[in-house]
N, C-alpha and C positions, 0 to 999 in steps of 0.2 A: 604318391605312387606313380610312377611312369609304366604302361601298356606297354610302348612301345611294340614290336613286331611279334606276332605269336611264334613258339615256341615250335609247331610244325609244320612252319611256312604260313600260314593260310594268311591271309589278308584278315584287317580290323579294320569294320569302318565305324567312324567315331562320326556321332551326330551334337554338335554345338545347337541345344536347343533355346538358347536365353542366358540369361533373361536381360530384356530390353535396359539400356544404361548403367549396364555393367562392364564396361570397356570393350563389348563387343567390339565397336567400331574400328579402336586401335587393334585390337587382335585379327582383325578380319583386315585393316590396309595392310599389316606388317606382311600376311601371309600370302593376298594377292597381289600387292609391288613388289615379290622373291617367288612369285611361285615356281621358276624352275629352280631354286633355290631349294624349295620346299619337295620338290621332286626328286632331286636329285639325292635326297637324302632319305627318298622314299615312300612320302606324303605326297598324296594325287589329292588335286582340287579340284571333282567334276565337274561339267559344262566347263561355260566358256567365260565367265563372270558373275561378281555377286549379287550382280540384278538376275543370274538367273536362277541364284538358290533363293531371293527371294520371292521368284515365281515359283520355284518345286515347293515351297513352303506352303503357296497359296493352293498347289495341288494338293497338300495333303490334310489342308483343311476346308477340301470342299470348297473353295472361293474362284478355282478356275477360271468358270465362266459365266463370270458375272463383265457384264458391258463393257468395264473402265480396265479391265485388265487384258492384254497380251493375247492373243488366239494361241502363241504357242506354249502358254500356262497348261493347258489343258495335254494331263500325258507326259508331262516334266520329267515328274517324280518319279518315273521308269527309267527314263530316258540315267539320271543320274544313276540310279541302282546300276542298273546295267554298267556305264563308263565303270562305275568302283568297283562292280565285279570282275571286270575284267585287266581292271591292273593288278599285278603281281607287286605287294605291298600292301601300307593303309589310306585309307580314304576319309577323307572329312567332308563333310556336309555340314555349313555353317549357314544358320540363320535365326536375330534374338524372336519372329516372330514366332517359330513353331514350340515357343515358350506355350501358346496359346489355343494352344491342339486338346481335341479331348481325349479321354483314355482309348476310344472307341478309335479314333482317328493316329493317334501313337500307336495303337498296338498293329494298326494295318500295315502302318510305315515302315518296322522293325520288320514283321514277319516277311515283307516285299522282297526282304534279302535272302529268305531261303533258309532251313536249318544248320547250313552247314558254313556260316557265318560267322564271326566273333563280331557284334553291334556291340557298341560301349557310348553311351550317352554323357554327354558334358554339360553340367551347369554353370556358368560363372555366378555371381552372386553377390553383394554388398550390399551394406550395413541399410535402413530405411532410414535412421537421420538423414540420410544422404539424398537415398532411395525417392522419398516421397515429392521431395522439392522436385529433384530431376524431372520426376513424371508430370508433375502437375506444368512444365516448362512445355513439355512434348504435347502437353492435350493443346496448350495453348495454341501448338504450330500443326493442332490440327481443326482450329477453328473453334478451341471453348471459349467461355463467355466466362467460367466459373472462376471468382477471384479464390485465392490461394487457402482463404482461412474457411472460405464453404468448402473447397476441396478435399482438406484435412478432415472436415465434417464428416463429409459424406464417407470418407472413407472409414471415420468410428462409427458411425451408424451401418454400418453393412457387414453385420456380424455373421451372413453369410458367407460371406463370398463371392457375392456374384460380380460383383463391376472388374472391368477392363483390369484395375491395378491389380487387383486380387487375383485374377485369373493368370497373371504374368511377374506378378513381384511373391507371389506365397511359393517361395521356393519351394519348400516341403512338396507342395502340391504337386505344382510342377515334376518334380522329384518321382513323384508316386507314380504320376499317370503317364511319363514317359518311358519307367523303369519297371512297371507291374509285370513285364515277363521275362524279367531280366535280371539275376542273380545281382545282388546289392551291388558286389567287389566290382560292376561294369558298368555302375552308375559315379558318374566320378563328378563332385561339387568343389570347383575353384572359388575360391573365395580373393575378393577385392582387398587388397593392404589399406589401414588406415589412409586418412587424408592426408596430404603430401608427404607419401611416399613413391619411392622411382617405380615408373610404371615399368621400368624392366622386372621390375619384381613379379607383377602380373604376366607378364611377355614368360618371364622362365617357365613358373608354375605350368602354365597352359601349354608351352613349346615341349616343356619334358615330358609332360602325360604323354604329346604324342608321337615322342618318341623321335623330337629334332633336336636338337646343337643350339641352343638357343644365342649365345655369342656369336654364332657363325649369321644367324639377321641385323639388319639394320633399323632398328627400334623408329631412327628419328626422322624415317619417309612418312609416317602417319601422320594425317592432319587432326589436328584435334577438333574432339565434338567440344565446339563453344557454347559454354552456357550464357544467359542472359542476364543481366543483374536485373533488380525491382524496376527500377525508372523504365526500360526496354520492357519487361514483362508486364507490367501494366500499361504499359502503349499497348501493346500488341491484343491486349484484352480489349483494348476500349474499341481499339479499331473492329476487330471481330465481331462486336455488339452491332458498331456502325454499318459494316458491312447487310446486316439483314439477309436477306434472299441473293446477295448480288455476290460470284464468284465461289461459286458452290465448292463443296469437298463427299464427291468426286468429282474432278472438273477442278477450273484455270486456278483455283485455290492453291492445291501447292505448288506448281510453278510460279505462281505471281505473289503469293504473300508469303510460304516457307520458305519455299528457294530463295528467293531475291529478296524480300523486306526483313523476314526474321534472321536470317542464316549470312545474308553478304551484307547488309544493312546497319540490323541492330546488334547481332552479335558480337560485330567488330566496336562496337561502342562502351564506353565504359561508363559501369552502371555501381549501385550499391550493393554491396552483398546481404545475402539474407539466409534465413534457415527458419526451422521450427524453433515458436516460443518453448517457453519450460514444458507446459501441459503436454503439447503436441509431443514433444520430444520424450518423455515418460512413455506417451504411449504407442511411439515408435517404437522406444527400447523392448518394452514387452511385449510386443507384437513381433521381436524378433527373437528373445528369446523364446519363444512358444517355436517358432520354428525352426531353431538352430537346436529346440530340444527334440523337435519331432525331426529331423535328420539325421541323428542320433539314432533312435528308436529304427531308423529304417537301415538302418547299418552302412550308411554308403560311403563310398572312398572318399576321404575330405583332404584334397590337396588345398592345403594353407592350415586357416585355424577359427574353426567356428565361433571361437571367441570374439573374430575381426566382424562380426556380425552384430556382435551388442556391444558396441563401444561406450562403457560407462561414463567414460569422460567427456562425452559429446551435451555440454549443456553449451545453451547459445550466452553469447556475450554479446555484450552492448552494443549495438547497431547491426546486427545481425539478422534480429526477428523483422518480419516483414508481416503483416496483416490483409494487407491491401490496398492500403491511405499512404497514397504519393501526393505531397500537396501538390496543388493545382498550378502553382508557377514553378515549380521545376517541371512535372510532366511539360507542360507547354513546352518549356526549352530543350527539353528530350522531341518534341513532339518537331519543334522547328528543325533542329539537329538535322533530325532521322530524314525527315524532308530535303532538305538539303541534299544527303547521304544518298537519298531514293533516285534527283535527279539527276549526281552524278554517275551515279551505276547503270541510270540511264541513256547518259551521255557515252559511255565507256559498252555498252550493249551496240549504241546505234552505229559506234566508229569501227565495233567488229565485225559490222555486219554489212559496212558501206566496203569493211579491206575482204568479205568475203567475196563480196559481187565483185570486186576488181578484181580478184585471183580467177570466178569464173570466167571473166570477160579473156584473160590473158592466159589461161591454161585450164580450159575448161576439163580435161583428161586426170589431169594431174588433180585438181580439187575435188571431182568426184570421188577419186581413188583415197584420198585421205578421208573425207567426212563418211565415206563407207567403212573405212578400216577401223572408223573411230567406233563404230556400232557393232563391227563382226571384225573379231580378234583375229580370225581365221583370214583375213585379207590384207592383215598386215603383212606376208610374206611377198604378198602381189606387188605392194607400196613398196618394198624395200628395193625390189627387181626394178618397178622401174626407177626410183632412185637409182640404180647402178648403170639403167641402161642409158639416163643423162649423162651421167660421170664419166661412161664409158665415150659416146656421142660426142662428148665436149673433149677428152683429150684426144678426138681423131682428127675434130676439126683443126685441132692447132697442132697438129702435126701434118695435117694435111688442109692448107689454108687454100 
């Protein structure tokens, strides 16, 4: 189903709530390296970046203000309303955290917009073969200790509901507590194409609900979110353990081990692939069927095919399954590798930052103006000006030497 523009005029704003490693990432670079792109065609993308929908995200779950985050968190999530109500067209609001909203806090976020709104909620979604490995990669790079086959554990003993995954990979649920005032046909669940397929498949599905040209973006500006293979995943665990008390999360943690060791490190390294054993994978599959059958039940619009959600044919093949157990001389040589890897990136940090101080030494005007416009998009017109007023400057002096 494509939304696209309501029918008498009014604006849609459509809220991408999750869920976390489901192509978010590529869907959200395509949209903001085109955003006037995306405008132009009638799609507004409030604020000013998607670090700042992931701060309205934190507004609307009560995280604000708390210490480690932003002062101008605090108030966002108005701030956005507002921008989308006031353009003439639709409005998206993307972020996979507000996957993780409670109903109490979705239903505040929706009604912010006033009754005379068309709010249309988007889930992407894919399969949990997939699903589970992905997440348990991400706990790593936020500091777990938990090797992969207690993670699976933990997640069949938790026949609640309550942990992180459950609260942000149980579509359904998701589904429920962002849609509970919201007429089904406005709840629209994208679903993830099998493994290797063209992620333009994904880019369509989601561009058409909202009502863009999907040929008309450039798919291949998106960086991909790199996964880790086992030798890199179990570095990363061991280290974490090691780590103890030192370089906490919140604090120098993601900057100095996600950013840099997990993400420009080891993800460029080539590791084994792995997936869930047999077991695991049986009860992935029915763990999603139970939910592609309760999205059914909830009547909501399924751009793709709930069926891409229980992929019968996902059993693992030989060398695939992953446990845990990296013998101890290859990690080592993964371990020297990454070392290596750590102190060239190092290398490559200090030489940017020794060509930084020479640009302040030699155009201190002109460097501040850049590393400002790099933070606030809105200063980028300033930068371009004085760009022109060198250009300009320089063919006076050689006309007039």
């Amino acid at each position: 189903m494509s939304a696209g523009a309501a029918a008498d005029g009014r604006n849609r704003i459509f809220l991408h709530v999750g869920s976390p490693k489901t192509g978010t990432t590529f869907l959200q670079q395509v949209l903001w390296s085109q955003q006037k792109l995306a405008e132009r065609q009638g799609l507004l993308l409030p604020l000013n970046s998607f670090f700042e929908h992931f701060l309205a995200s934190l507004d609307v779950r009560d995280l604000e203000t708390r210490p480690e985050h932003p002062a101008r968190a605090v108030g966002i999530w108005q701030k956005a309303v507002e921008e989308a109500l006031a353009w003439r067209g639709n409005a998206l609001i993307s972020h996979e955290l507000f996957a993780s909203a409670t109903a109490e806090q979705a239903e505040r976020a929706i009604a912010s917009f006033g009754q005379d709104v068309e709010v249309h909620v988007v889930l992407t979604m894919r399969d949990l073969v997939r699903q589970i490995p992905a997440e348990w990669q991400e706990h790593l790079k936020h500091r777990s200790k938990r090797t992969f086959s207690g993670f699976v554990e933990d997640l069949e003993q938790d026949t609640e509901g309550t942990s992180w995954f459950w609260r942000v990979q149980d579509f359904a649920g998701v589904a429920h507590r962002w849609g509970q005032t919201l007429p089904p046909e406005r709840v629209h669940v994208v679903t993830v194409p099998p493994s290797g397929s063209d992620p333009a498949i994904l880019w369509t599905r989601f561009a058409t609900l909202l009502g863009l040209e999907p040929g008309s973006f450039d798919t291949n500006r998106s960086r991909p979110n790199t996964s880790l293979g086992a030798e890199q995943a179990e570095l990363l665990r061991r280290v974490n353990a090691e780590l103890g008390k030192r370089l906490p999360l919140p604090g120098p943690y993601a900057a100095d081990v996600k950013n840099v060791f997990a993400q420009r490190v080891l993800a460029g390294r080539p590791g084994s692939r792995f997936g869930l054993d047999a077991d695991a994978t049986d009860f992935a599959l029915r763990r999603s069927r139970e939910i592609a059958t309760a999205l059914e039940e909830q009547g909501v619009d399924v751009v793709g095919d709930l069926d891409e959600l229980v992929p019968e044919g996902a059993r693992p093949e030989e060398g695939e399954t992953f446990t845990g157990s990296v013998p101890d001389d290859v990690l080592l040589a993964e371990a020297i590798a990454a070392l290596a890897g750590l102190l060239d990136e190092h290398r490559a940090r200090r030489v940017e930052r020794d060509t930084e101080r020479q640009q302040l030494k030699q155009s201190p005007v002109r460097f501040l103006l850049v590393r400002m416009s790099e933070r606030h998009p809105w200063l980028i017109r300033f930068r371009r000006l004085y760009q022109q007023r060198g250009i300009v400057a320089d063919r006076l002096r050689r006309r007039h030497p």
